[in-house]
N, C-alpha and C positions, 0 to 999 in steps of 0.2 A: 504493500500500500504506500510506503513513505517513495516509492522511487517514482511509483503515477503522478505522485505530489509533488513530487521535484521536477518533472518531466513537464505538467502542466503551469507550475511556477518559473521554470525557463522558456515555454512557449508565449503566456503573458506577458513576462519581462523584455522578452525581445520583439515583443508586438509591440509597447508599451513606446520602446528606443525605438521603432523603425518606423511607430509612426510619428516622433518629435523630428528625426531625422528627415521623413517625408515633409514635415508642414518648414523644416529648415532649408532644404535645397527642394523644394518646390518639385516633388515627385508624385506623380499619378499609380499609387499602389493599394493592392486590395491588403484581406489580413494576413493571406501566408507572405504575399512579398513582404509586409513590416517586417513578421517574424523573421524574414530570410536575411532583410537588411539587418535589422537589432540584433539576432545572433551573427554575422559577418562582422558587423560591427564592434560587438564584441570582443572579438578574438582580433580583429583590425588593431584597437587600442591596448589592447593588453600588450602585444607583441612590443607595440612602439614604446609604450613606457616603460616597459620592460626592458625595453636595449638602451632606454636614457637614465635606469636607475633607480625609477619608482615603480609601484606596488602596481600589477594590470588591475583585473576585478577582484572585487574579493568578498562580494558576494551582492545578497539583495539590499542594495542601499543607493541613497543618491550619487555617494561617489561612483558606483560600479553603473549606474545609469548615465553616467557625464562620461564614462571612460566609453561607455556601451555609443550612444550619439557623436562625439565627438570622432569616435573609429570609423563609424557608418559615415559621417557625411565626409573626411578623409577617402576612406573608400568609394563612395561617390564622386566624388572630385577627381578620383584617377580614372575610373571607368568615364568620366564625360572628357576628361582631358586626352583620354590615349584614344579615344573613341572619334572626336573629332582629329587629331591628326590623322588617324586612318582616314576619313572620309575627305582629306584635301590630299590626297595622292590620285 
């Protein structure tokens, strides 16, 4: 039972980021994209704080929601930036 519960608390959580992410770089996404962005997003921020010496997520809390957003729309920022130089070639 506790892992369904973790399972549905990280599905919410990274709805939650994907859709702050969505209403911050102005993205057209239903619920599972949120999730897909707020979980990507997640693991986006961790990485990077992570190689500059601070803590990724560390759990359900506003910081791990700031690390969760702040990841997503980074990683948004690369997918529209590498996406449009593809498309002026």
């Amino acid at each position: 039972m506790g892992l369904l519960v973790n399972l549905i608390a990280i599905v919410l959580f990274g709805a939650f980021a994907g859709w702050l992410t969505a209403r911050i770089m102005n993205l057209k996404t239903d619920f599972w994209g949120n999730v897909l962005i707020g979980i990507v997003g997640s693991v986006v921020g961790s990485v990077v704080l992570r190689l500059i010496g601070g803590p990724g997520v560390t759990g359900f809390n506003i910081y791990s929601l700031l690390v969760s957003v702040g990841g997503a729309c980074l990683f948004t920022w690369l997918v529209r930036h590498f996406d449009s130089k593809k498309r002026k070639i």
